[in-house]
C-alpha positions in Angstrom: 32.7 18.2 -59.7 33.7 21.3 -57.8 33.6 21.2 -53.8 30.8 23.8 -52.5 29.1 25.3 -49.4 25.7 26.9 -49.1 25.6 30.9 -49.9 23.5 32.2 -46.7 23.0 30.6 -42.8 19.8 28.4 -42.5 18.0 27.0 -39.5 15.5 24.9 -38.5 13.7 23.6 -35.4 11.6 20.0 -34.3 12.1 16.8 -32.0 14.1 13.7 -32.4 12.1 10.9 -33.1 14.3 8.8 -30.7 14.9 11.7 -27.7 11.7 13.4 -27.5 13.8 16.1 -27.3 13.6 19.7 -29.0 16.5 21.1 -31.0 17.5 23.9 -32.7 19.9 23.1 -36.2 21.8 25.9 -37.8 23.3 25.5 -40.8 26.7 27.6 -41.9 28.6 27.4 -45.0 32.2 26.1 -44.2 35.8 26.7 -46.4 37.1 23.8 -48.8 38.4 20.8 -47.2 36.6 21.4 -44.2 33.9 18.9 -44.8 31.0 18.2 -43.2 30.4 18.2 -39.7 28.4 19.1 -36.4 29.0 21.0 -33.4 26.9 20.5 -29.9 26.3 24.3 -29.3 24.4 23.1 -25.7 27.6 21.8 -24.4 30.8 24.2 -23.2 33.6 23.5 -24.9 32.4 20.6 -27.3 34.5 19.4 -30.2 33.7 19.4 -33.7 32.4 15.9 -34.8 33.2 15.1 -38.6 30.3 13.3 -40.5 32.8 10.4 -41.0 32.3 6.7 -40.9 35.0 6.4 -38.2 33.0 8.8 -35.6 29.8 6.6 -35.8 29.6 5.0 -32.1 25.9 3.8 -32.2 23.7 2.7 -35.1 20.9 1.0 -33.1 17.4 2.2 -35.3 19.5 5.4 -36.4 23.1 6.4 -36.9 24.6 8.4 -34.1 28.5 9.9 -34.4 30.3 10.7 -31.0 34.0 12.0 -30.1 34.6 11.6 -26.0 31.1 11.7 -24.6 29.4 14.1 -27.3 27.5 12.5 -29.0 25.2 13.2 -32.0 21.8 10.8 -33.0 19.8 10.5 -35.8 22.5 11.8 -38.6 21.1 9.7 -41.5 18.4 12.4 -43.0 20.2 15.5 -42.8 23.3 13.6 -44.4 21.2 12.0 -47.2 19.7 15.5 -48.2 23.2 16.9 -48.0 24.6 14.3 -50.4 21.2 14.7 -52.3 22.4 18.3 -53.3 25.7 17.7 -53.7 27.2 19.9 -50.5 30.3 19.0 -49.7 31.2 21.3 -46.9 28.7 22.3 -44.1 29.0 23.6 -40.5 25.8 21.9 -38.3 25.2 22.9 -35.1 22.6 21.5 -33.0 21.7 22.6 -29.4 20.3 19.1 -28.3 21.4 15.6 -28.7 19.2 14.5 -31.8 18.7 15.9 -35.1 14.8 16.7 -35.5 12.7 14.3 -37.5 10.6 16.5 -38.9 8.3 14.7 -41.7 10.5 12.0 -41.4 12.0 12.1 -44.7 14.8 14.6 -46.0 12.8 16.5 -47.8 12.6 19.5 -45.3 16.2 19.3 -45.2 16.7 19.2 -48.8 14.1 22.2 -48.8 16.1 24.3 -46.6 19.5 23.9 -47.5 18.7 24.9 -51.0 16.8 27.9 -50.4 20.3 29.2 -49.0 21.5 28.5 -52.5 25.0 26.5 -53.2 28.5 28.7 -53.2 31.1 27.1 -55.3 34.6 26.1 -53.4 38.4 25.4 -55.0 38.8 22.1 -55.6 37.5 19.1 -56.6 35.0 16.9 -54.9 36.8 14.2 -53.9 35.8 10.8 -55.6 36.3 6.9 -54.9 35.8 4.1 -57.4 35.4 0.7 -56.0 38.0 -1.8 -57.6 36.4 -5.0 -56.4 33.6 -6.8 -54.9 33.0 -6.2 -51.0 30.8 -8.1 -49.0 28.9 -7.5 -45.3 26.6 -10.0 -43.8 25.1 -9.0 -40.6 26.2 -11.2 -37.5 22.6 -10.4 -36.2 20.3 -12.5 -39.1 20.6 -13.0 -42.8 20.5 -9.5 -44.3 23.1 -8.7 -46.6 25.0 -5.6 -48.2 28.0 -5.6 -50.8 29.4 -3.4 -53.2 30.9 -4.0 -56.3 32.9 -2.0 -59.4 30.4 0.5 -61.3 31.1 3.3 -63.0 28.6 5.5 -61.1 26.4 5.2 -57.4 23.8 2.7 -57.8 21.5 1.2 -55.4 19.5 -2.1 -55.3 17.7 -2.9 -52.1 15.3 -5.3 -51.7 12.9 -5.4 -48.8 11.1 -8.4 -47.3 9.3 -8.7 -44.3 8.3 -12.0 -43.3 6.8 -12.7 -46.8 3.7 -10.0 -46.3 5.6 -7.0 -47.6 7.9 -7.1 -50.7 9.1 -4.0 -52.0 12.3 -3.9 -54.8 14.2 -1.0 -56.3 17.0 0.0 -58.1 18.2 3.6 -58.2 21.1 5.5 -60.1 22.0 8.1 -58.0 21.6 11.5 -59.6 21.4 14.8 -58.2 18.5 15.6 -60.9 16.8 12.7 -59.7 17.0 12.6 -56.1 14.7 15.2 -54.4 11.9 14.0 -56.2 12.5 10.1 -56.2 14.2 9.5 -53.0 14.0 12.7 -50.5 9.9 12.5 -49.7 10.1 9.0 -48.6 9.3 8.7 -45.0 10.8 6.6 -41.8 8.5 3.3 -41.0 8.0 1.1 -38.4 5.8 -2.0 -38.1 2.8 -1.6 -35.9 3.9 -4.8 -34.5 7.2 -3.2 -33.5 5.7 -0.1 -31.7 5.0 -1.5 -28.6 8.4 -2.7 -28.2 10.1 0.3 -29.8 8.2 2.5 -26.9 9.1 0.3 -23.9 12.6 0.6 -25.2 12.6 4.5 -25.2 13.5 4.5 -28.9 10.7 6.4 -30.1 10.0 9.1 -27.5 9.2 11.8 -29.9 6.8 9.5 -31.9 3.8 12.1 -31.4 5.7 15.1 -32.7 6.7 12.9 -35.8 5.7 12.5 -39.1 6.5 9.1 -40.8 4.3 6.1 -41.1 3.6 2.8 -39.1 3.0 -0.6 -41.4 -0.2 -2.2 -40.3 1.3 -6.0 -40.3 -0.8 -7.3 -37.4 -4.6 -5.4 -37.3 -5.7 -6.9 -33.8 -3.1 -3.9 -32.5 -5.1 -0.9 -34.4 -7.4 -0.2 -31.6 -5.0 0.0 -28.5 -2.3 2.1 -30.9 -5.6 4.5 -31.1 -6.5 4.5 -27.4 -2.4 5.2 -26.6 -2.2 8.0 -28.7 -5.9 9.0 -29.1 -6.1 8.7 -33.0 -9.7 8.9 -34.6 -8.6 6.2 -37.3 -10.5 7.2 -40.2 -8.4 9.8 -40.7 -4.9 7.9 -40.0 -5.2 4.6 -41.9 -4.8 4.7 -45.9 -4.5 1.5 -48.2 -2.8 1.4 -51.2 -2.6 -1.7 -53.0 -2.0 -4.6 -49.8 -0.1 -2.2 -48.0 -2.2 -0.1 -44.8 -0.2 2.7 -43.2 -1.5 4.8 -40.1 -0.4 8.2 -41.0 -0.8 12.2 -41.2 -1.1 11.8 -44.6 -1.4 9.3 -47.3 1.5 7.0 -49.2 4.0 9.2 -50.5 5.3 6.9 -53.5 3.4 3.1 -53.1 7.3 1.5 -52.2 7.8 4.6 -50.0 9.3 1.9 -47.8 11.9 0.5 -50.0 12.8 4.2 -51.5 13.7 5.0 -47.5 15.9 2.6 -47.4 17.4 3.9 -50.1 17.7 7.5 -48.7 18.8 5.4 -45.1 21.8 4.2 -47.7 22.7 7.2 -49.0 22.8 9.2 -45.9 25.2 6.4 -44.0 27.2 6.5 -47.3 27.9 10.2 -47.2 29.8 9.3 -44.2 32.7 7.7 -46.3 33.8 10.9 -46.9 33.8 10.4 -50.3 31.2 10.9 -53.8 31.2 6.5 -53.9 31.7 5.3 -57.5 29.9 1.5 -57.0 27.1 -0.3 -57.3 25.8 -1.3 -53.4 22.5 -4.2 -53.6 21.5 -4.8 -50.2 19.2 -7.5 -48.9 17.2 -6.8 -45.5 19.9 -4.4 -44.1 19.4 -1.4 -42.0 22.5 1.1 -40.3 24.6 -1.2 -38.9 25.2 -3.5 -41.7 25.7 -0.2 -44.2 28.4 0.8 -41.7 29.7 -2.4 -41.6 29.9 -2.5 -44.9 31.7 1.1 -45.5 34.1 -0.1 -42.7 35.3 -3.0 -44.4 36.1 -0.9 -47.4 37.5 1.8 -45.7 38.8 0.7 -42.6 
């Protein structure tokens, strides 16, 4: 597979999820070799930061890269869409800390990056087959992540939390397959994590975002409405055992599971590399997938 760029500039504006913080992201095609990476256009004199694993300094409820004291937050999307089409080389720059949330997905992304349709490069894309079984088990709790030899990217991830939501899936990477299997799925939290998530300043931009919040505790629905001033008959939708307050209704009915898939595949981009392996995961979020491509790489 030949290494590519997108044809025309492309742009787009929104919040971080995390920051509250508006940002303006332009995208620019870049040469061959040049991979992909960001530049912090608000700061004077601020270094190019390579999407790559060895740049990621924070991966607490997103991934964030950083060289000195630039940093970058909130990578994962962007990346995962990028993957998703099969870009190899990209110029980002960003005039703001975070990368916008937008729908919470990387379906905008995807969206965007496409409509500036794809430029073919010289050379090849480059390509790395795992030769053996690789394990990564989280120093935090029991979750899980290893990769093992396959002859193409495959992803197993199976999502428990605490025996009231169970959501399995297995995906064969495909560019053909991606945007409408993987891309639309949304970022989640648990209602019972919202309070705390908030009092942390880890979701400042929550009321700009799109995404979804997993009703696992109902006795918090009415004080989530009175914070935000929801009318809930148009936020909460059921499908199945699984409530959601939300814009909109469920996107797939595991849209959970499928985002941790896209979470995967966006973290993975930052190998560098088009992975040949099959990755099952068990309960894992950004830090173990790091972990995980640090062990292989590093």
């Amino acid at each position: 597979m030949k290494q590519n760029t997108i044809q025309t500039e492309a742009f787009v504006t929104g919040k971080g999820i995390h920051s509250g913080k508006p940002a303006y992201v332009k995208f620019l095609s870049a040469q061959a070799n040049n991979g992909i990476y960001f530049i912090r256009t608000d700061l004077k004199n601020s270094p190019p930061i390579p999407a790559l694993w060895k740049n990621v300094c924070d991966t607490g409820r997103a991934t964030t890269l950083g060289l000195g004291e630039v940093r970058v937050r909130t990578v994962e999307h962007v990346l995962s869409a990028i993957f998703g089409l099969g870009i190899t080389n990209l110029r980002i720059e960003l005039n703001n800390e975070e990368v916008p949330i937008l729908d919470g997905s990387s379906k905008v992304y995807y969206d965007i990056l496409k409509s500036s349709g794809l430029k073919e490069l010289p050379g090849e894309t480059n390509c790395y087959t795992i030769q053996k079984e690789m394990v990564f088990k989280s120093p935090r709790n029991n979750s899980l992540i290893r990769i093992s030899p396959n002859n193409e990217f495959q992803i197993t991830y199976h999502l428990n939390y605490a025996e009231k939501f169970k959501q399995n899936l297995t995906y064969l990477f495909s560019q053909n397959t991606y945007y409408s299997q993987i891309a639309p799925a949304r970022t989640y939290a648990l209602l019972s994590e919202l309070e705390y998530l908030l009092e942390k300043g880890l979701i400042s931009g929550i009321s700009d975002a799109e995404g979804f919040a997993v009703v696992d505790d109902f006795s918090k629905i009415d004080e989530l409405a009175k914070k935000f001033s929801l009318n809930m008959d148009s936020f909460l939708h059921t499908n199945g055992d699984l409530t959601i307050i939300s814009k909109e209704k469920h996107r797939f009915p595991d849209e959970m599971v499928r985002h941790k898939l896209l979470d995967i595949i966006g973290d993975f981009a930052l190998s560098g590399y088009h992975i040949r392996g099959r990755i099952e995961a068990f309960g894992t979020g950004h830090s173990e997938n790091i972990g995980l491509i640090k062990a292989i790489f590093g």
